[in-house]
Structures are given as C-alpha cells and as structure tokens.
C-alpha positions in Angstrom: -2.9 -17.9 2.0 -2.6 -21.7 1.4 -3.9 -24.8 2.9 -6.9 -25.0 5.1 -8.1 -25.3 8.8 -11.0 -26.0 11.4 -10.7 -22.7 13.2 -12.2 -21.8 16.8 -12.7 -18.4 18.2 -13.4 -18.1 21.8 -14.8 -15.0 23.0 -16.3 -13.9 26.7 -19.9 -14.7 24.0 -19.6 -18.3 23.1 -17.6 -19.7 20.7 -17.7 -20.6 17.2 -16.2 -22.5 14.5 -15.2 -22.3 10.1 -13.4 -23.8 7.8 -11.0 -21.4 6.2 -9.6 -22.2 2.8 -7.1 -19.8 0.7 -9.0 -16.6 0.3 -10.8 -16.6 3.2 -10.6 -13.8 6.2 -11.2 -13.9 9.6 -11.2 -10.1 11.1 -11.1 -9.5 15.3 -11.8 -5.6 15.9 -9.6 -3.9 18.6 -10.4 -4.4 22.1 -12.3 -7.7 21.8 -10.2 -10.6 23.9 -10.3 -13.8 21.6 -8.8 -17.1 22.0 -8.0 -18.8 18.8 -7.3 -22.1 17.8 -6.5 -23.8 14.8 -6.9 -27.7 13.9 -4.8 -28.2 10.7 -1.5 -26.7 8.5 -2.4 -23.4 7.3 0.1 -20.7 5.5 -1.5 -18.0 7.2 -1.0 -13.7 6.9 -1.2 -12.2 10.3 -2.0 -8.6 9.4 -2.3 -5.8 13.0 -3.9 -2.3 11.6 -3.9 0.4 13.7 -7.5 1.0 15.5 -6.4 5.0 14.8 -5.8 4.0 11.1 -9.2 2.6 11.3 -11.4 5.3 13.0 -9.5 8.3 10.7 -10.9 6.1 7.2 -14.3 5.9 9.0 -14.0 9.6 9.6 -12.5 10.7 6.2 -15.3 8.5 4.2 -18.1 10.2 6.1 -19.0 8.0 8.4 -20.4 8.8 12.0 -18.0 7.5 14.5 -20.3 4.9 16.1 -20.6 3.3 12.8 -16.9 3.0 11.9 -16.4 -0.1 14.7 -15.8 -3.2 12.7 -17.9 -6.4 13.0 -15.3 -9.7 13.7 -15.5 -12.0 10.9 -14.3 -15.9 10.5 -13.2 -17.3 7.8 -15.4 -14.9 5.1 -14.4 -15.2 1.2 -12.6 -12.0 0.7 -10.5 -11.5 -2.4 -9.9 -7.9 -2.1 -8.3 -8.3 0.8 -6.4 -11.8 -0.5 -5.1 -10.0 -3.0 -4.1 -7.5 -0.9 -2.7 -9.8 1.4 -0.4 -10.6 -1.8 0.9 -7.5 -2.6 1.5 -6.6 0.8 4.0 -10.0 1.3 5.7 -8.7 -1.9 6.1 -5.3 -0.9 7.7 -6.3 2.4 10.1 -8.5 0.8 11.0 -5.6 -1.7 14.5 -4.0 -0.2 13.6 -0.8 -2.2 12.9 2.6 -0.2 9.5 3.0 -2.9 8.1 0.2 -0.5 7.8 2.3 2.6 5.4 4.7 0.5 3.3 1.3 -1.0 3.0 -0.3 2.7 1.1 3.0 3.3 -1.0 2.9 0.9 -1.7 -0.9 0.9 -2.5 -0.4 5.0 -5.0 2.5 3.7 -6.8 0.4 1.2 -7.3 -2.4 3.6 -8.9 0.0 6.3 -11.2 1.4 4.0 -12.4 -1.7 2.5 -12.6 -3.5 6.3 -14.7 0.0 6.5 -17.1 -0.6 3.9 -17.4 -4.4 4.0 -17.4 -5.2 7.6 -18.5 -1.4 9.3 -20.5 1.3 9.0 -18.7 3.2 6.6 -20.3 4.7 3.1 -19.5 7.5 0.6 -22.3 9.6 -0.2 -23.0 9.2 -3.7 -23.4 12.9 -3.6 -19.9 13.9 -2.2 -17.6 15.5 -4.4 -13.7 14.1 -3.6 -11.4 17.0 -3.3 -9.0 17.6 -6.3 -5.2 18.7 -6.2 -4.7 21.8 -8.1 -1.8 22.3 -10.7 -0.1 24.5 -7.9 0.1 21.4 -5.3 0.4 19.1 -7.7 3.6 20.6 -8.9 4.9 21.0 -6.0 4.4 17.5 -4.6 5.8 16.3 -7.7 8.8 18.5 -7.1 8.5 17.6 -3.1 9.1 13.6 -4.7 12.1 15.0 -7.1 13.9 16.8 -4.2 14.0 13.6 -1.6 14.5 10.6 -4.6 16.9 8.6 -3.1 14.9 8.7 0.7 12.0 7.0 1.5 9.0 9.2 1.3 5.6 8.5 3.8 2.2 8.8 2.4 1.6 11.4 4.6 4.0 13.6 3.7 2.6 13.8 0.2 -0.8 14.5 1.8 0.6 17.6 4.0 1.5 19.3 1.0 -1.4 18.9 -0.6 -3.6 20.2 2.6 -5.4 17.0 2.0 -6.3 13.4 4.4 -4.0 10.9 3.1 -7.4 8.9 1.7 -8.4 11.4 -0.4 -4.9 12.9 -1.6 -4.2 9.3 -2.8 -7.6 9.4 -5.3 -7.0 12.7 -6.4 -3.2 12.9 -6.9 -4.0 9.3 -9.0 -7.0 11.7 -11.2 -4.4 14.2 -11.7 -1.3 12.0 -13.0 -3.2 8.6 -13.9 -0.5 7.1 -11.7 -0.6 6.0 -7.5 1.8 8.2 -5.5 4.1 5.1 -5.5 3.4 4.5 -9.2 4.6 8.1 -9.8 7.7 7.9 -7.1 8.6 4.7 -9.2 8.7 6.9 -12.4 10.5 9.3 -10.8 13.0 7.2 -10.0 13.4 5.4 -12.9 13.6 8.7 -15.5 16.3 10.0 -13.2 18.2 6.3 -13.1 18.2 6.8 -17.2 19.5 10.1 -17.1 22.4 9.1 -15.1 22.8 6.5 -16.9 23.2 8.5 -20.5 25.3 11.1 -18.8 27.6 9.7 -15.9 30.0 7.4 -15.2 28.0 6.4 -12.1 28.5 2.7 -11.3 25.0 0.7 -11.1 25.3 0.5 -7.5 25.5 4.3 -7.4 23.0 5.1 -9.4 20.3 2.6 -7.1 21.3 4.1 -4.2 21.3 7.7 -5.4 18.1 7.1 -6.9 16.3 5.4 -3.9 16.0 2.1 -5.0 18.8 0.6 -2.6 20.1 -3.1 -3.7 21.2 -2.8 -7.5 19.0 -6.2 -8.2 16.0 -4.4 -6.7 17.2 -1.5 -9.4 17.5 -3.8 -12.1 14.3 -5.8 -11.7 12.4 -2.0 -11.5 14.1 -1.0 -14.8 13.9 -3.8 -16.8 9.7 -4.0 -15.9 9.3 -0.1 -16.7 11.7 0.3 -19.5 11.7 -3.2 -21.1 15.6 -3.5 -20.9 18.1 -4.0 -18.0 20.1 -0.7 -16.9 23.3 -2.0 -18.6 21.7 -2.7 -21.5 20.2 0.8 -21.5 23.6 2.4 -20.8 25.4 1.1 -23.8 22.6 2.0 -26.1 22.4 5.4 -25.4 26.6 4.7 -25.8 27.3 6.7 -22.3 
C-alpha cells in the first residue's frame, strides 16, 4: 500500500525474490507452506480469502474444478486488486451496519478477479447471466425495507432470489442500476429523510433506526447522497 521492499518467498521449490512497490501483489494459494521475508518498511494489506470462497467463484464462472487452483504470485502490478485493497480498508473502518453487506461483495470481487487473472477461471462468451424477475426483485427490495436498521449478508439477498451470490449481484445491479449495497444505502437514506420530515426523532435515533449506527457515520452518508447534512435537511422541510 505504500513504500517498497526486497521480498523473499521460501517454498519446499526454491526460493525467489521481487521488489514490491505500491500496487503491487503477491498471492500464496491455500495449502502451499511459505516462508516470507521482507528487507525494508512496507505499509502492507494482509488480505486471508476463504479457499471455499474461492472454489464456489471458480464453480459459479464455469470453470472445471481443477482449473480454479490459483497460481502464487510476487510482487505482480495489480491495480484492480489495489484499488480494492482501498476500498476494503475504508469499508472496515466504516462503523455503519451497510459495511457488513460491502465486505461481501468486495471479498467476492476479489475471488473472481484472483479467478480470472491468476486461475483457470473464464466466462463463456456464450453464457447468458441469469436475470431477477420483477417478482424477486420486489421482494428483495422489500426483504432490504423490512430489516433496515440490521445488517444484511450478501447471501441473504441471493437466497431470495434463488440465485449464487456472484450472479445475483450482476443481475440485481441490471435490474436497479445500483450494487446491493448501493441500493441498501438508498434505502436507508430515503427512510432517514422521511423521519426526518415527519418525527421528532433525535439524529441519533434516526441512525440507529435506520441501520447506519454512529450519527457521524449517518451524517457523512447523507450529506454525500443528498448534498446537505441531516439537520440541514430537517429544518428545510420545517419538521
């Protein structure tokens, strides 16, 4: 993530050495013993994936399963997975219960992007992804609505939808235009501005009820979605 080292992986093979600079990726598959040192003062991302995360993307892109092991990597130029990397240290540090939902989905786009780049995993060009009809749609959406102020898994979403959690992800975003997060965040923040115009619910109340959790969190989520802080918002709409 910053800064850059001589690093030395030590297998039951050999060993070998790179240079890793900001951006760069070094990827150890499950079940390999490694021994890794580092010459230098890196700001480094330790990141662990499930190997079960791993083989169900390999399965749900339509790979075979003895293509979906994962070829170890040092210090590779990766900027999907920098960027990633980012998002995933901001959603951690985000108290809000909408982060549980986005650390899914992050740890899903990483698998299937270590899939494609450094396995044996491919999408047909031929295969149709499966959509989400009104019906499910709808009753997701009211699924989200009903539990608000919890914190809602991935997988949950995908149940309902009779669909893996890789492909309800693409097709729930083709049928709103927004992630499942995205969407949750929405949710959330239509319902904070309701209360808002028709309670006297105290900020704090309204995060918590709404499932964002600190009020600051709250605040920071309104004021980037509605272009005003929730205060502000109140005493327009003179509640």
């Amino acid at each position: 993530m910053g800064g850059q080292s001589l690093v030395t992986d030590k297998t039951a093979h050999g060993h070998r050495q790179a240079w890793c600079l900001p951006g760069c990726v070094s990827l150890t598959p499950a079940g390999q013993p490694l021994q890794r040192t580092w010459v230098g003062r890196p700001e480094a991302m330790v990141i662990l994936l499930d190997r079960t995360l791993i083989l169900s993307i390999a399965e749900e892109l339509g790979c075979q399963r003895t293509g979906s092991e994962l070829c170890p990597q040092l210090g590779v130029r990766d900027p999907v997975l920098h960027n990633l990397a980012h998002v995933l240290l901001a959603t951690m540090a985000d108290p809000g219960c909408a982060s549980t939902l986005m650390v899914d989905a992050l740890a899903r786009a990483m698998g299937a992007h270590l899939q494609q780049s450094y396995g044996g995993a491919s999408v047909p060009h031929n295969q149709s992804l499966p959509s989400v009809s009104s019906v499910r749609f709808r009753r997701t959406v009211d699924f989200m609505s009903a539990n608000i102020g919890r914190s809602i898994r991935l997988a949950e979403l995908a149940d309902i939808c009779g669909l893996s959690k890789t492909h309800f992800g693409r097709a729930f975003k083709a049928a709103s235009g927004k992630t499942p997060h995205g969407y949750l965040v929405w949710l959330r923040v239509e319902q904070a501005k309701h209360l808002l115009e028709t309670t006297s619910m105290s900020i704090l109340e309204i995060a918590d009820k709404c499932g964002f959790g600190q009020p600051q969190y709250f605040a920071t989520v309104f004021q980037r979605e509605v272009g005003i802080t929730p205060t502000a918002w109140r005493l327009e709409k003179g509640s």
